[in-house]
Backbone as JSON, one array per atom type, in Angstrom:
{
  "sequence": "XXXXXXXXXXXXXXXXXXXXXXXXXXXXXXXXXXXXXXXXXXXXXXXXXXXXXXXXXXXXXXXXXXXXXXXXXXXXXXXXXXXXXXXXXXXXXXXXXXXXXXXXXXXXXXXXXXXXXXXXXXXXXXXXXXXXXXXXXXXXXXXXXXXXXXXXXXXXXXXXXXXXXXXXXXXXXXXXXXXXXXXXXXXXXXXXXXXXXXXXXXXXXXXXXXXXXXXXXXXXXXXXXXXXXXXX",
  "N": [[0.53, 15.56, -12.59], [1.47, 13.4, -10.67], [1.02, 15.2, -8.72], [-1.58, 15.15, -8.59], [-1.99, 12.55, -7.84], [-0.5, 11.65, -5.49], [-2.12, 13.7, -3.59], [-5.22, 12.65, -3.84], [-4.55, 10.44, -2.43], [-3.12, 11.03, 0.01], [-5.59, 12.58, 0.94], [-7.46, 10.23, 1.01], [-6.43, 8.58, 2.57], [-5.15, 9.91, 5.26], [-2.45, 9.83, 6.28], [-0.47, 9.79, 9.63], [1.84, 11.55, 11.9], [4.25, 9.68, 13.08], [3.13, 7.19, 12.65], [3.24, 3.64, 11.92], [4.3, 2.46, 8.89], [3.39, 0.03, 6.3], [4.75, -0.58, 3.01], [3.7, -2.61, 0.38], [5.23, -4.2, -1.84], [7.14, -2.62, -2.8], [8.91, -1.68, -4.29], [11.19, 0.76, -6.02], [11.37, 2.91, -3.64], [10.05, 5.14, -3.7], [7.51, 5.27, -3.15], [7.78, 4.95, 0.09], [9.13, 6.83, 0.35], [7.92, 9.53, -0.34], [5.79, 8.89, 1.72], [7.6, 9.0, 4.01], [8.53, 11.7, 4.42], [5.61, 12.55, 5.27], [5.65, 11.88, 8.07], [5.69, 9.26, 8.89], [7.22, 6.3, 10.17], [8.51, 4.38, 8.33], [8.33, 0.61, 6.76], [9.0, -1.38, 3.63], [8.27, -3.61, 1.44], [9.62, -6.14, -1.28], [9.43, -8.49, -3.31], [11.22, -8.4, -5.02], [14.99, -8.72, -5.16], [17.03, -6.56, -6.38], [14.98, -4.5, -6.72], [14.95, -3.72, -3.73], [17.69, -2.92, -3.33], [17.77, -0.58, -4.62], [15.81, 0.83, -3.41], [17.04, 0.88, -0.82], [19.51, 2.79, -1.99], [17.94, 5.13, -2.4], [17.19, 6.0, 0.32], [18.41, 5.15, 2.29], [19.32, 4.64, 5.84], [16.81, 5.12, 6.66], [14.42, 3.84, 6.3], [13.11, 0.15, 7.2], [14.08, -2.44, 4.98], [12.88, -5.17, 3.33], [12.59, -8.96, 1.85], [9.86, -9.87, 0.35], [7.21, -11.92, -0.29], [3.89, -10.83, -1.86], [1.6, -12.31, -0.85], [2.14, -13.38, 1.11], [3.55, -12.08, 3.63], [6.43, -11.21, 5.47], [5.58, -11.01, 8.41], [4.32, -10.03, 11.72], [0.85, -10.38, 13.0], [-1.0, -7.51, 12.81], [0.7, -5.28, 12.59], [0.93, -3.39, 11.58], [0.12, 0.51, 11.57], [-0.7, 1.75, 9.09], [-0.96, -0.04, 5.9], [-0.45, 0.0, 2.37], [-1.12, -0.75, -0.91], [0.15, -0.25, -3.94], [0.06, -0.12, -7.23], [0.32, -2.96, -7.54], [1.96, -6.16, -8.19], [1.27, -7.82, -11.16], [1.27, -10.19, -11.46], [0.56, -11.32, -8.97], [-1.63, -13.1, -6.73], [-4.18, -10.89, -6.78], [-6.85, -10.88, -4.45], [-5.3, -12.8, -2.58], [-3.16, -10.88, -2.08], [-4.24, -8.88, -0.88], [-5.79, -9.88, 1.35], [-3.66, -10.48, 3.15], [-2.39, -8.35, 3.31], [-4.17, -7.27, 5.0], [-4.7, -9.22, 7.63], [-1.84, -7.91, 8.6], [-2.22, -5.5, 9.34], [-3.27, -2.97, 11.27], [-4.68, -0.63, 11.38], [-5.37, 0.85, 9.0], [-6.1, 0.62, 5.3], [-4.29, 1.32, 1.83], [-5.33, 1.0, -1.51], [-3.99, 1.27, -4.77], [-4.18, 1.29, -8.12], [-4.67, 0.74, -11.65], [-7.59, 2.4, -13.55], [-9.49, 0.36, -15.67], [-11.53, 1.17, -17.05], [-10.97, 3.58, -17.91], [-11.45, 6.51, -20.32], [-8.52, 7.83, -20.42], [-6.51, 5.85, -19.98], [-6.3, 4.2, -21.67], [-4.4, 5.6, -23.75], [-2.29, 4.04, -23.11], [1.2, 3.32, -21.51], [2.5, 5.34, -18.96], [4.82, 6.48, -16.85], [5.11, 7.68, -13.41], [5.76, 9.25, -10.26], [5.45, 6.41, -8.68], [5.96, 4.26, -10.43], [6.0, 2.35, -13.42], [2.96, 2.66, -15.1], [2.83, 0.54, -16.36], [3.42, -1.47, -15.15], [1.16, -2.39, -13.29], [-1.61, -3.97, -12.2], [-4.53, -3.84, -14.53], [-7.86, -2.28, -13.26], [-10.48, -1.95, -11.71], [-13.1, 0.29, -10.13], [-15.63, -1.58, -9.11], [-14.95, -4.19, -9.15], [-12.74, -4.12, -7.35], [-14.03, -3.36, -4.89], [-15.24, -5.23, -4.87], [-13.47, -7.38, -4.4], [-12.38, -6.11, -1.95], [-14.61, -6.52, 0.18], [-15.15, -9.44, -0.13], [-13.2, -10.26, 2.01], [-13.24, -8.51, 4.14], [-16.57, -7.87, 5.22], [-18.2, -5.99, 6.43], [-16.58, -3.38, 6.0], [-16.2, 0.24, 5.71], [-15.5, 1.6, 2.72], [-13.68, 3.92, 1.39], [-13.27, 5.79, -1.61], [-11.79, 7.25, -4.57], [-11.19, 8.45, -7.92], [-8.27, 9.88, -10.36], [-6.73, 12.21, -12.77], [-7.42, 12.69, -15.39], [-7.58, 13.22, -18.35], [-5.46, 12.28, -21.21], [-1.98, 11.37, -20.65], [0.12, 13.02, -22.72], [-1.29, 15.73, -22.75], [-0.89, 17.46, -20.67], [1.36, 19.84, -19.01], [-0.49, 21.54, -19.59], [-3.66, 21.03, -19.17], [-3.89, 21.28, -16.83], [-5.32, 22.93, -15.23], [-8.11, 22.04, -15.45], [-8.08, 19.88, -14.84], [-7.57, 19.75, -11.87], [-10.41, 21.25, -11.41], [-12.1, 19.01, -11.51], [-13.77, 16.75, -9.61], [-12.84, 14.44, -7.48], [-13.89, 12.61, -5.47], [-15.53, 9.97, -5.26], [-15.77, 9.55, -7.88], [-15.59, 7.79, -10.98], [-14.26, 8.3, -13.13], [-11.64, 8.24, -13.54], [-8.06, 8.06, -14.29], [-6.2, 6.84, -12.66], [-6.76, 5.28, -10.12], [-8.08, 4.81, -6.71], [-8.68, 3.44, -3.46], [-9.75, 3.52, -0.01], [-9.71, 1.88, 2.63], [-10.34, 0.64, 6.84], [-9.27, -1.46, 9.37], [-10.25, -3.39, 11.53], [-8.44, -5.09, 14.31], [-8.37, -8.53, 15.47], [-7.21, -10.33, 16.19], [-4.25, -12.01, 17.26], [-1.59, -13.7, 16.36], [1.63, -15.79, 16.06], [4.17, -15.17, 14.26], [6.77, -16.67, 13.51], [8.19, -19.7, 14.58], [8.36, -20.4, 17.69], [11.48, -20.41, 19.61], [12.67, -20.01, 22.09], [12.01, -19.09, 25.24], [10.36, -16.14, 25.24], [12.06, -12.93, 25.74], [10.29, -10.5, 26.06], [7.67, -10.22, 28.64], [4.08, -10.98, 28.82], [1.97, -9.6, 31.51], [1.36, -12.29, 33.7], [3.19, -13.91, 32.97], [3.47, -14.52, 30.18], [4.4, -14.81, 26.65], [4.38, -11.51, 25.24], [2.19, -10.59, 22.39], [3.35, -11.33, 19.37], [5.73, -11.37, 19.82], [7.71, -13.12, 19.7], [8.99, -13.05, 17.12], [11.61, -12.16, 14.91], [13.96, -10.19, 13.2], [16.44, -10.81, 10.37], [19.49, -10.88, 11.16], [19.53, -9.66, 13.67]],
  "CA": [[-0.15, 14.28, -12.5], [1.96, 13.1, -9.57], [0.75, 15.64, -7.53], [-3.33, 14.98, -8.29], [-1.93, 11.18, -7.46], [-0.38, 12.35, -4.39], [-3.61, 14.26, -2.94], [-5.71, 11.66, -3.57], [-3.73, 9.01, -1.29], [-3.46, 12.06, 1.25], [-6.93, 12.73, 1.15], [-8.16, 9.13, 1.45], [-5.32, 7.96, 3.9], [-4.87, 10.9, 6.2], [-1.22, 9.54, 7.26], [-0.18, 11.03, 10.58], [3.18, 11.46, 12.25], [4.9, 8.06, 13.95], [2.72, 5.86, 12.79], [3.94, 2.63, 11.2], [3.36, 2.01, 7.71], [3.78, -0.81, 5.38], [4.64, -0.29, 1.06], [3.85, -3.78, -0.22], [5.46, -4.15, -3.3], [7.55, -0.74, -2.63], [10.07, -1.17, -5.96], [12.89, 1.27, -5.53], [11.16, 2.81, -2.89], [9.05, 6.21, -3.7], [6.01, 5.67, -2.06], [8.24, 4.9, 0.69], [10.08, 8.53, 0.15], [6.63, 10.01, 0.38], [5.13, 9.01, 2.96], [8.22, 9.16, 4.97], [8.21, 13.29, 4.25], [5.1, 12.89, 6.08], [6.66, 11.78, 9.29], [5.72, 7.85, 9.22], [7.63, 5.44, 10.2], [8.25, 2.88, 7.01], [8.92, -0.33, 6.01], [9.04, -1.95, 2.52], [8.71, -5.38, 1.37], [9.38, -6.38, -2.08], [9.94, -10.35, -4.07], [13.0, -8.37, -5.73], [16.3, -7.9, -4.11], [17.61, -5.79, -7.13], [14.16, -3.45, -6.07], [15.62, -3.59, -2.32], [18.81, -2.32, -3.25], [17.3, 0.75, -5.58], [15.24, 1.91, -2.52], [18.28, 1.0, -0.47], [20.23, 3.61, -2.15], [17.28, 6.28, -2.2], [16.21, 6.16, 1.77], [19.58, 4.98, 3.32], [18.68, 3.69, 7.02], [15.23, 5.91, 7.06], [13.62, 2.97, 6.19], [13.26, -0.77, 6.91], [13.38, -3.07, 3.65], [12.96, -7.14, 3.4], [12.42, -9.63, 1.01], [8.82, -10.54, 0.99], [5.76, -12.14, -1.31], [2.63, -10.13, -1.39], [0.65, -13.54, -0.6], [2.98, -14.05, 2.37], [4.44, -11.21, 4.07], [6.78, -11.89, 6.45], [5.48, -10.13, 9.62], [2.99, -10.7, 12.21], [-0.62, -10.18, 12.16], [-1.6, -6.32, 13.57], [2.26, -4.98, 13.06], [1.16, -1.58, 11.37], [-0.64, 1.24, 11.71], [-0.87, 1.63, 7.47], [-0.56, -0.85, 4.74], [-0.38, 0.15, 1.2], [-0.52, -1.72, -2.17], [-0.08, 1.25, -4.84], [0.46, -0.6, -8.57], [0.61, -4.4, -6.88], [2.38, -7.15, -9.04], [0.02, -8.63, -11.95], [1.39, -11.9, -10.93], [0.62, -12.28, -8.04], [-2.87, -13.07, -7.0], [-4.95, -9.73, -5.6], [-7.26, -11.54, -3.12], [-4.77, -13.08, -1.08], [-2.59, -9.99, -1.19], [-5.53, -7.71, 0.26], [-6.0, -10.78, 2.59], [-2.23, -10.32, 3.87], [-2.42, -6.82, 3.68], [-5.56, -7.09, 6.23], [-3.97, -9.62, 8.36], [-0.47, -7.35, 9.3], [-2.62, -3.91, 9.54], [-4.31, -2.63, 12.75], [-5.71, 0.65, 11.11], [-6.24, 1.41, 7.88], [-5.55, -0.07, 4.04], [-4.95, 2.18, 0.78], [-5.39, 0.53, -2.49], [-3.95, 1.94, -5.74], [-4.14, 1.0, -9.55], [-5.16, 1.53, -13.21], [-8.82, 1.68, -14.3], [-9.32, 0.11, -16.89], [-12.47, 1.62, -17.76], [-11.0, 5.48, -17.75], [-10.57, 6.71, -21.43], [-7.28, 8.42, -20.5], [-6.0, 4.57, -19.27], [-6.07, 3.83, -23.32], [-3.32, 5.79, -24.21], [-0.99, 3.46, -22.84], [1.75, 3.34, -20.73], [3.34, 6.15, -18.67], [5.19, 6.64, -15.59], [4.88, 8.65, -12.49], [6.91, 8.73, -9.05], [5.37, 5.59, -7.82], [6.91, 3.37, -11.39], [5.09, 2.53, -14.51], [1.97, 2.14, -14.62], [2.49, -1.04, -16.99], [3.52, -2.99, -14.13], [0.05, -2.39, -12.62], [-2.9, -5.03, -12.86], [-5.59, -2.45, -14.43], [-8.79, -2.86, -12.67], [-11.98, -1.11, -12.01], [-13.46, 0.48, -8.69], [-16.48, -2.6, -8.4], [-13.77, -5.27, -9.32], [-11.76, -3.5, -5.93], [-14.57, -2.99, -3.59], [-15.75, -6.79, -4.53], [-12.12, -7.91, -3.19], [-12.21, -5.88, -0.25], [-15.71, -7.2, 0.72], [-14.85, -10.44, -0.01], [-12.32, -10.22, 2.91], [-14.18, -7.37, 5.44], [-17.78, -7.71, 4.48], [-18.6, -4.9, 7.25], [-16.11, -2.68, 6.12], [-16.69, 0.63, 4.55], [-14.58, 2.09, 1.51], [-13.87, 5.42, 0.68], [-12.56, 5.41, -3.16], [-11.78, 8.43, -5.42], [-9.96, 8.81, -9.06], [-7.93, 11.49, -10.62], [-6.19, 11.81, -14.08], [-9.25, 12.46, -16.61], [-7.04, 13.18, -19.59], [-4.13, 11.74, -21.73], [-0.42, 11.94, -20.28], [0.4, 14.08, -23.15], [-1.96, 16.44, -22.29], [-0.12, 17.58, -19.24], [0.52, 20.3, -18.35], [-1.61, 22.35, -20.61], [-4.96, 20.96, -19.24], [-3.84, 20.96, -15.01], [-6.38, 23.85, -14.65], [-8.86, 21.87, -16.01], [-7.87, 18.37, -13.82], [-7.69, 20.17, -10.9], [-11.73, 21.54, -11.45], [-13.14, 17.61, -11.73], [-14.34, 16.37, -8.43], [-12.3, 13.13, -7.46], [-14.06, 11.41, -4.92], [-16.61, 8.92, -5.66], [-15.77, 9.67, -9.2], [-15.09, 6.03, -11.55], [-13.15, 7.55, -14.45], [-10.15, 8.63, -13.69], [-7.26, 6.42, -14.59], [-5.97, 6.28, -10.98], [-8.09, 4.63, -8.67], [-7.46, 4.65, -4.82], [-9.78, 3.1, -2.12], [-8.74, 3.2, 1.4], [-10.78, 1.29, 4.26], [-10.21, 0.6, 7.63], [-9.17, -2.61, 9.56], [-10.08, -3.6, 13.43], [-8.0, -6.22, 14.37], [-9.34, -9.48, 16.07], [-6.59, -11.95, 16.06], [-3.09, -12.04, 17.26], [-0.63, -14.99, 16.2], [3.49, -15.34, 16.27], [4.65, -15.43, 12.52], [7.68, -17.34, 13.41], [7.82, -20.63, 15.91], [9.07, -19.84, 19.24], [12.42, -21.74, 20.15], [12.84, -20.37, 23.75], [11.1, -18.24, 25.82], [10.6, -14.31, 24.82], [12.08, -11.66, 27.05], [9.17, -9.28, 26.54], [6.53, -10.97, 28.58], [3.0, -9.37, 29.73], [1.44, -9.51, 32.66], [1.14, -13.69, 34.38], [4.48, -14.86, 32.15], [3.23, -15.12, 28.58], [5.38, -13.51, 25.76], [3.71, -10.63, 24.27], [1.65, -10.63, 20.73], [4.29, -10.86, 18.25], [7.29, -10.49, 20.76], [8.82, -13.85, 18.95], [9.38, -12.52, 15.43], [13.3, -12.11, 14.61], [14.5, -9.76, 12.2], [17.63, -11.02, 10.34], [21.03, -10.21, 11.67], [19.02, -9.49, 15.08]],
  "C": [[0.22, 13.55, -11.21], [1.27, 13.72, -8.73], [-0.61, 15.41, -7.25], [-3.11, 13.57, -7.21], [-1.86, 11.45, -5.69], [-1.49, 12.93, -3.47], [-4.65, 13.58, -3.06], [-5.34, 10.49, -2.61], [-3.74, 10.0, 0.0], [-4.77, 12.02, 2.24], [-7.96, 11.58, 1.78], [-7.58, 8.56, 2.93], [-5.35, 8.79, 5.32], [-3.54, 10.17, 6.92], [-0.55, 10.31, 8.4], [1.23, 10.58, 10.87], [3.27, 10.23, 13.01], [4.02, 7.29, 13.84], [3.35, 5.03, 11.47], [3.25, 2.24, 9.58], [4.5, 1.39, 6.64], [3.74, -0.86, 3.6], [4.22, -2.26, 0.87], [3.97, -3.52, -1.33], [6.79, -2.45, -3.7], [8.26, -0.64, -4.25], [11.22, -0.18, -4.97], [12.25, 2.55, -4.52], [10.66, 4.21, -2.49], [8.48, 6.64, -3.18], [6.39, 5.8, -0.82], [8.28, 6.46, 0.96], [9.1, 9.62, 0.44], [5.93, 9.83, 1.69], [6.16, 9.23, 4.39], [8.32, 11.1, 5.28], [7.26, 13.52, 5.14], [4.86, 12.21, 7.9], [6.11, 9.95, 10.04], [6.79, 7.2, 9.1], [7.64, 4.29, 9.33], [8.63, 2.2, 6.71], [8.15, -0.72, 4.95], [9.29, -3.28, 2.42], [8.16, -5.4, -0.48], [10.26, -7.87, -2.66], [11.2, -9.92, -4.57], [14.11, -7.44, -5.06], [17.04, -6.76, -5.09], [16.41, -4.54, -6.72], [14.45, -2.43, -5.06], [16.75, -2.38, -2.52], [18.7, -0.66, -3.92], [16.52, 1.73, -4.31], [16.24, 1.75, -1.17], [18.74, 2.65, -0.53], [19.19, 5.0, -1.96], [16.94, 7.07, -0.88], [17.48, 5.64, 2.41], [18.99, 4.01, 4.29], [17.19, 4.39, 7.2], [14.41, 5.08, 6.92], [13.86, 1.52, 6.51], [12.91, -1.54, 5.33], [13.83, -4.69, 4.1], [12.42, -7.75, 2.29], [10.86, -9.79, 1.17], [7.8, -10.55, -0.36], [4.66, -11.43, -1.03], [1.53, -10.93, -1.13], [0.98, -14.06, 0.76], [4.04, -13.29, 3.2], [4.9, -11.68, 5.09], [6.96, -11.1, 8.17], [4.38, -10.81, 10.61], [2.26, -10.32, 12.26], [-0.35, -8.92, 13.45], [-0.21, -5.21, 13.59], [2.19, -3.57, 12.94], [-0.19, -0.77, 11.16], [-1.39, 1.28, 9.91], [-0.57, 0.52, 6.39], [-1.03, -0.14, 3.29], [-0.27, -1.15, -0.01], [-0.99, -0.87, -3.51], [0.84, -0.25, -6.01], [0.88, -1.93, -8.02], [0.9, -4.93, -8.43], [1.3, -7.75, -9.82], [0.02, -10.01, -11.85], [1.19, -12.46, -9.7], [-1.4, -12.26, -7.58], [-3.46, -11.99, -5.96], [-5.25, -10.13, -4.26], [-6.64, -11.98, -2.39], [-3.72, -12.45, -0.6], [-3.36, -9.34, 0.15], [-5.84, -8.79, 1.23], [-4.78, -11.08, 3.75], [-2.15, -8.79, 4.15], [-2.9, -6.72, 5.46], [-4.7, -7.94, 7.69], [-2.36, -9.04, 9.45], [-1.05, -6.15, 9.41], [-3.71, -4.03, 10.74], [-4.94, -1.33, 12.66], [-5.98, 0.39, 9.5], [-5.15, 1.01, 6.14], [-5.63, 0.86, 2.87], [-3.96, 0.77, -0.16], [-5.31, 1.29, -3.97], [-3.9, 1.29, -7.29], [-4.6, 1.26, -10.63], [-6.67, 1.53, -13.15], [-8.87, 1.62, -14.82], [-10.41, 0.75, -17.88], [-12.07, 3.25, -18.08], [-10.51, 5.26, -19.39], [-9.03, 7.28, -21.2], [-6.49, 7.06, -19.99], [-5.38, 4.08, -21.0], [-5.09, 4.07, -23.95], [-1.83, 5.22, -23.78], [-0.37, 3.14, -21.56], [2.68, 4.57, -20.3], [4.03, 5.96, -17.09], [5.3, 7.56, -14.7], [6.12, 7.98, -11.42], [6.97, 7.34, -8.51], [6.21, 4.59, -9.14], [5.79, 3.33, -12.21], [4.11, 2.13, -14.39], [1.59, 0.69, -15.65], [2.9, -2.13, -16.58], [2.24, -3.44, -13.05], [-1.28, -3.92, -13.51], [-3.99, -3.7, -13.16], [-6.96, -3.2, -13.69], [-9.96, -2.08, -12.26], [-12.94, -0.8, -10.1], [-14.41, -0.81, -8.2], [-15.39, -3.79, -8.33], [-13.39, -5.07, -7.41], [-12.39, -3.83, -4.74], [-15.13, -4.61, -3.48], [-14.58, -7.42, -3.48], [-11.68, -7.82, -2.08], [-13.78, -6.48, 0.6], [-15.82, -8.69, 1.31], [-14.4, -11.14, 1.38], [-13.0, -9.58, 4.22], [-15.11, -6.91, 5.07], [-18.62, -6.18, 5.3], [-18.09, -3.89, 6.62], [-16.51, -1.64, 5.55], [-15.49, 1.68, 4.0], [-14.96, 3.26, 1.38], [-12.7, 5.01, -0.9], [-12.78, 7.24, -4.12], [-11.35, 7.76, -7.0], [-9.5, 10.3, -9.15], [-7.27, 10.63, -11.92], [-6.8, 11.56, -14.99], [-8.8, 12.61, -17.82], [-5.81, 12.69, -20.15], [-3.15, 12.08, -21.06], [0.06, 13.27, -20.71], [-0.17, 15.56, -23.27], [-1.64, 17.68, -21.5], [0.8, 18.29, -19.34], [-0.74, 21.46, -18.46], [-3.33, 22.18, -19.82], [-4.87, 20.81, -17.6], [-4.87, 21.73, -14.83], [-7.21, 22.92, -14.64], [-9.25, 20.28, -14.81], [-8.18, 18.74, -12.72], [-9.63, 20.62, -10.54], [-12.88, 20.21, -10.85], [-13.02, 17.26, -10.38], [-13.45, 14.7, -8.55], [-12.96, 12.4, -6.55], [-15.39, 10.83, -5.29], [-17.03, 9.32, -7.21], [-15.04, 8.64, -10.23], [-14.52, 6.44, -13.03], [-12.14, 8.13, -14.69], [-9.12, 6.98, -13.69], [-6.62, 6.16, -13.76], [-6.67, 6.41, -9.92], [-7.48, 4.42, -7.38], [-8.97, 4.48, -4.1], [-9.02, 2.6, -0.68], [-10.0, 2.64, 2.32], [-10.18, 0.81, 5.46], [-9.83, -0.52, 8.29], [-9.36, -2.28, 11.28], [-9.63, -4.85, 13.67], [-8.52, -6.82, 15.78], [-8.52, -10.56, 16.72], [-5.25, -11.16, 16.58], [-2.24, -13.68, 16.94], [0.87, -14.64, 15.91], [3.61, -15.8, 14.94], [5.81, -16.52, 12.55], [7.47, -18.36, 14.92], [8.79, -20.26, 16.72], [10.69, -20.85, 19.78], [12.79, -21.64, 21.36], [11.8, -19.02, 24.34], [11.62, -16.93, 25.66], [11.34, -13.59, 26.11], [11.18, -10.78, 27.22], [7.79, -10.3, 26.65], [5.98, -10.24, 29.0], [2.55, -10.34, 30.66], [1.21, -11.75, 33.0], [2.35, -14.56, 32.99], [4.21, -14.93, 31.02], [3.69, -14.12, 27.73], [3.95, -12.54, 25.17], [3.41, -10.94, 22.75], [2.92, -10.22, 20.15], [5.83, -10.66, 19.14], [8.47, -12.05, 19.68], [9.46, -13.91, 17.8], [10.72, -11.7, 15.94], [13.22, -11.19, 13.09], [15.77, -10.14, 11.51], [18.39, -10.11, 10.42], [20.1, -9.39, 13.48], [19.12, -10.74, 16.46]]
}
């Protein structure tokens, strides 16, 4: 089941080597662990420092991690090549994650969570590598593509599922999972839509208190050169 999950996010994402990519919401720091295997560069940002410290211990220094709200990340606008939000917080509000997401990404956005409409979603709650899926908001591919529209009315979505039968199922019926066509298919119980971002805007996340050292060309600091990491 992991691994259909897995090849779907592959498939939609195409993550390549050294480019930068952002977990929102990472938890103890999985998705992280994955995508770093495939030779990105990753930071994590999650509201809980007990989270931090769990993907801490899993990823050592291979990764950056920071405190951060998924309404209010604390970066500046265009910072990464990838953003992610695989099983986002039910508390916090979608739209103005995927509107922060969009804002700190300069390529490309994947979007993961329950559908609610898949019969195999019914049987509950289980867990996979990324964490349970009963910390997920469930939600439904039009629901998704309304939210990303909302935000980048141009843009265009690629969206799959996978996972067409019960947990317990598993692995008795993989032949069978493996057969079903996942993309632009609405009833599997993990949904992924990835779309694209062209960024438009630059602004400094943090106020400037003296002048940058990395300036470009006629004295003016570089996009984003005034953002501080703590203990930097």
């Amino acid at each position: 089941m992991d691994r259909r999950e897995k090849e779907l996010i592959q498939r939609l994402l195409k993550p390549m080597d050294g480019e930068r990519l952002l977990d929102v919401g990472c938890r103890e720091g999985n998705c992280l662990r994955f995508f770093r295997r495939r030779g990105c560069n990753v930071t994590g940002t999650d509201p809980s420092q007990h989270m931090l410290d769990m993907a801490r211990e899993k990823l050592g220094q291979r990764a950056d991690l920071c405190l951060g709200n998924y309404e209010d990340l604390p970066f500046s606008d265009n910072e990464f090549d990838i953003v992610t939000l695989i099983f986002p917080d039910p508390a916090c509000n979608l739209q103005n994650a995927i509107n922060e997401a969009i804002r700190v990404c300069r390529g490309r956005i994947f979007l993961g969570t329950i559908n609610r409409y898949s019969p195999a979603s019914a049987y509950g709650v289980r867990k996979t590598t990324w964490g349970p899926y009963g910390n997920a908001l469930p939600s439904s591919i039009p629901e998704m593509t309304g939210l990303i529209k909302s935000a980048l009315s141009d843009t265009t979505i690629k969206w799959g599922s996978v996972i067409f039968f019960p947990p317990g199922w598993y692995p008795t019926v993989s032949f069978f999972e493996e057969k079903i066509p996942a993309m632009k298919n609405p009833f599997g119980s993990f949904i992924g839509l990835a779309f694209p971002v062209i960024y438009t805007r630059i602004t400094i996340q943090d106020p400037l208190g003296e002048a940058s050292e990395a300036k470009a060309a006629g004295g003016y600091p570089e996009p984003g050169a005034a953002r501080r990491r703590t203990g930097e």
